[in-house]
N, C-alpha and C positions, 0 to 999 in steps of 0.2 A: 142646292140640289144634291141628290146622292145618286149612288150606285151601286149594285152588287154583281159579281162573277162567280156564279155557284157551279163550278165543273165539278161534274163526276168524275172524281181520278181515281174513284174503284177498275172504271171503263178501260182505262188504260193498261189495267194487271190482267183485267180480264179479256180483252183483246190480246195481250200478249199469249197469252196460256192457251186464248183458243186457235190463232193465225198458227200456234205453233203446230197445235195435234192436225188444223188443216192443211197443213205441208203436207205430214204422213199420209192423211188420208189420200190427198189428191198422187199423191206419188206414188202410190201402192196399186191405186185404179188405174194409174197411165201408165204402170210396165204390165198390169194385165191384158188393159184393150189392145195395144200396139203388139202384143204376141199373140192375140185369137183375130187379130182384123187378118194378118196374115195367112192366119189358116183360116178364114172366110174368102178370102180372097182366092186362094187355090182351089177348093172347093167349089166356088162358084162359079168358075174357068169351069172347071171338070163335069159337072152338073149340067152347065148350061142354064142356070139360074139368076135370073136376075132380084128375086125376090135376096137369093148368099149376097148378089154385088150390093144390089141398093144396101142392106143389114153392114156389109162391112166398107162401104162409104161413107154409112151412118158410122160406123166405130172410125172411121177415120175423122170424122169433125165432132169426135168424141174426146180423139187423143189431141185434135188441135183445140176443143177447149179447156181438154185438163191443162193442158199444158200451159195458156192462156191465163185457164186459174190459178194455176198454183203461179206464176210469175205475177200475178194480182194480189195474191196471198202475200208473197214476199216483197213486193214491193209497199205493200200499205203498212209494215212493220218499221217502215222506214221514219223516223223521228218530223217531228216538224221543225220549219224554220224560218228564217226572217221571208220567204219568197212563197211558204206554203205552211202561212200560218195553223191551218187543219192539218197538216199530215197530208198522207198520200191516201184517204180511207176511199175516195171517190173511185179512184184505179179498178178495185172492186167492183164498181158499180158499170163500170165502163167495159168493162171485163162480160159480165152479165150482161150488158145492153148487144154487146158483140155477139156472145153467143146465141140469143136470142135471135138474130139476124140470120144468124148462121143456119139457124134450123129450120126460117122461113127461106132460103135458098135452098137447101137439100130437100126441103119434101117440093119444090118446086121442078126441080134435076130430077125427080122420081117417077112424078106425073109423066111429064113429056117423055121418058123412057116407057113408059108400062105402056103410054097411047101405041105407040108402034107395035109393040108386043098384042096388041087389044087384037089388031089387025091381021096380022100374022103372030099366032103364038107358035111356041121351040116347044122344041123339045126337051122337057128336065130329067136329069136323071134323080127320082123320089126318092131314094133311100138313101144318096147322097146328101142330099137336100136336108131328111130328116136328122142324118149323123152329126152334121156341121153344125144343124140351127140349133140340136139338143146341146151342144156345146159351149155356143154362145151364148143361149140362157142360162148357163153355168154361172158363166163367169162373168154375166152380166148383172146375176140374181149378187153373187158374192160382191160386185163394186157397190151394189145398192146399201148391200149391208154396212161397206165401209165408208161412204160417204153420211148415212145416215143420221150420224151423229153429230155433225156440221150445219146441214140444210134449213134448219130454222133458225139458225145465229146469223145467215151468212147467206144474201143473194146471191152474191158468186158462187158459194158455194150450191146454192139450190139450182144455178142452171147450169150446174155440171151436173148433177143428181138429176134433172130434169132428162139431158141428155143418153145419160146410164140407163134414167128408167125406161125413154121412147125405143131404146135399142134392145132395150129385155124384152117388151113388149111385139116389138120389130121381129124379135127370137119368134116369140110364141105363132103369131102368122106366119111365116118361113114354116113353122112344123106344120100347121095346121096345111100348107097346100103345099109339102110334101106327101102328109098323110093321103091329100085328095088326090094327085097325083101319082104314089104307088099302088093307091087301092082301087082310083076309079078310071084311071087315066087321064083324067081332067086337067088338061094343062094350060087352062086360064085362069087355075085359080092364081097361078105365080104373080103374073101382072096386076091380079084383084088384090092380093096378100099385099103388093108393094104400092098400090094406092092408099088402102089402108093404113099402111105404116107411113107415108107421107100425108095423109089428113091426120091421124094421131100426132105427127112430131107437131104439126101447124099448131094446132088448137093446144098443145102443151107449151108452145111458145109464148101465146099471148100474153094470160098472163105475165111471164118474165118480160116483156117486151113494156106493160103497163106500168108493171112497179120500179122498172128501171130509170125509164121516163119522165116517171112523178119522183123520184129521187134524184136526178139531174136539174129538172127542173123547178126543184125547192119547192114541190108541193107538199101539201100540209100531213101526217103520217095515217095513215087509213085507220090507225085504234083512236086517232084522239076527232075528238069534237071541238070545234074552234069557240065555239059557241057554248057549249056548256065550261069550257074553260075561264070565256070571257066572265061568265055568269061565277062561279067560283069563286075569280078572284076579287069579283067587286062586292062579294058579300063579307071577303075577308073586316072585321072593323078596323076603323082608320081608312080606309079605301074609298077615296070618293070619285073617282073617274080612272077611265083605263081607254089606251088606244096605240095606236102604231104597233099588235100584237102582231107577231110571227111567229109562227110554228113551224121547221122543215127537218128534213133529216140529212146528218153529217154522210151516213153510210147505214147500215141496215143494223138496227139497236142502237143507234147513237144518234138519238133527236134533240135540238136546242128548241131557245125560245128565247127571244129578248118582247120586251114591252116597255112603257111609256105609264107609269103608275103616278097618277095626283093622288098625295096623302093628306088627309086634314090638321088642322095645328093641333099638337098634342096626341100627336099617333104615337100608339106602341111602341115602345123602344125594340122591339121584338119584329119589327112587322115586315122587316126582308125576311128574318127567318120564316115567320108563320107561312110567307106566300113562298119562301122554296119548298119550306114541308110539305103544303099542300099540292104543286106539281108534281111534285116526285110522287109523293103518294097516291092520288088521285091518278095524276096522266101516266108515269112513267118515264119524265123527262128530268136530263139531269146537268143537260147543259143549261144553265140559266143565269140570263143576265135583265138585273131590271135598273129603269133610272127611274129613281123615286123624286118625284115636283111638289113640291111643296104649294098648299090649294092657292096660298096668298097671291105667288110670284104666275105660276100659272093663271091663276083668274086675272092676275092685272094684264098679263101681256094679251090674253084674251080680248079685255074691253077695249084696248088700243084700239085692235082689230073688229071691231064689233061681233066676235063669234064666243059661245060657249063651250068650255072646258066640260063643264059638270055633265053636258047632255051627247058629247060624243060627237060636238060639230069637227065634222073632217079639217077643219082651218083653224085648228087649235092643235099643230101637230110638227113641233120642235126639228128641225131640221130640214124643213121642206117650207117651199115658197106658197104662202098663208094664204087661204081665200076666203079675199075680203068680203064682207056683208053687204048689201044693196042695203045702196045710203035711200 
């Protein structure tokens, strides 16, 4: 029998380079939010606004999850070792799966504040309203910018971006029922504005809350097909049977794969490589380990057991307790 361990150890230069600029990033945003939640917060006192408080509650589990992130950032740089053979990349993901919670708890806090308000609305002061919230789209619109460049490398990094964006957006309703508010008097829109911006944070969570999930729970990566993989690799020549495939992700761009390859007598002297090349290239995967079975030792220990290697009977499957054939 043999074996191969094809790690990507580009992945690890370039996770270094990238965890780096997302320190910056994440650190840049969390001394912005934490000095305009402040002045939302005054504001919102002074207003009489609950649409400024809800927006700058929202920036306060904005700054606990930069804050969250970037200590996820820094800790998944951390080396591996005999107790945590991966690395710390998971941290990230749990980082993510947190935040995601977070933002189904605060649009939850938002509801049950506006209902009261539905009932008896305040009185806001509108032009307050509109000063504050135009501010916070500022400098809400500027973190978007800054994490931008992270958000598709990096789940943790995308629900802190996710967070940034529900609160710019949070901005924009704040003005819109000031506007309604100094112009028309209307002063339900505040409470309507702040249901709104709690059904927006909800539904930007889910997803983070799905892919976080299925990355904890070692499911298979949403670009690959398990199934046109399997098909791939058994067309590769020399390849006569394939099973016990796995597909999951380490952290967010960093997917393995081990498998269970019977190769026929007189395969390719090439044929670990041909089937990394064709992962890589094909899926994208770069973690890869296969144990190549040789068709002879594989089909014998097969007929012991009366099941077929060649046809993908599940009881022809190396390290797991065999199911016998009905005699």
């Amino acid at each position: 029998m043999g074996h191969v361990h094809a790690h990507g150890h580009g992945h690890a230069g370039r996770s270094a380079a990238a965890g780096q600029a997302n320190l910056r990033r994440l650190a840049v945003v969390l001394a912005m939010v934490v000095a305009y939640m402040g002045v939302e917060v005054v504001g919102g006192l002074w207003a009489g606004s609950l649409a400024l408080l809800a927006d700058a509650g929202h920036m306060l589990s904005d700054a606990a999850a930069l804050g969250l992130s970037l200590f996820a950032v820094w800790m998944a740089r951390r080396p591996a070792g005999p107790r945590r053979t991966y690395g710390y990349y998971r941290i990230e993901i749990l980082a993510a799966l947190i935040n995601g919670v977070t933002l189904v708890g605060i649009a939850l806090l938002i509801v049950v504040e506006a209902w009261g308000r539905f009932r008896q609305p305040p009185t806001v002061d509108g032009p307050v309203l509109l000063l504050v919230a135009a501010g916070g789209l500022v400098v809400n619109l500027a973190g978007l910018a800054v994490l931008r460049g992270g958000r598709r490398e990096s789940l943790n990094i995308r629900g802190a971006w996710l967070h940034v964006l529900t609160d710019a957006l949070g901005s924009v309703q704040a003005l819109v029922a000031g506007a309604l508010i100094w112009a028309f008097g209307w002063h339900l829109a505040d409470p309507i504005a702040s249901v709104l911006i709690a059904l927006l944070v909800a539904f930007s969570s889910w997803s983070l809350l799905q892919e976080s999930v299925s990355v904890l729970m070692e499911g298979t990566p949403g670009h690959v097909d398990v199934d046109q993989l399997r098909d791939a690799i058994l067309e590769v020549p020399g390849v006569v049977a394939l099973h016990d495939l796995h597909v999951w992700s380490i952290t967010t761009g960093f997917e393995a794969l081990s498998a269970h390859v019977v190769v026929a007598e007189g395969s390719p002297p090439r044929l670990l490589g041909r089937i990394r090349e064709l992962v890589h290239s094909r899926f994208g995967i770069d973690h890869i380990t296969v144990q190549l079975e040789p068709e002879h030792l594989a089909a014998g220990a097969a007929l012991e057991l009366g099941v077929d290697c060649r046809t993908g009977d599940e009881g022809c499957m190396p390290g797991r307790e065999p199911k016998r054939a009905a005699r």
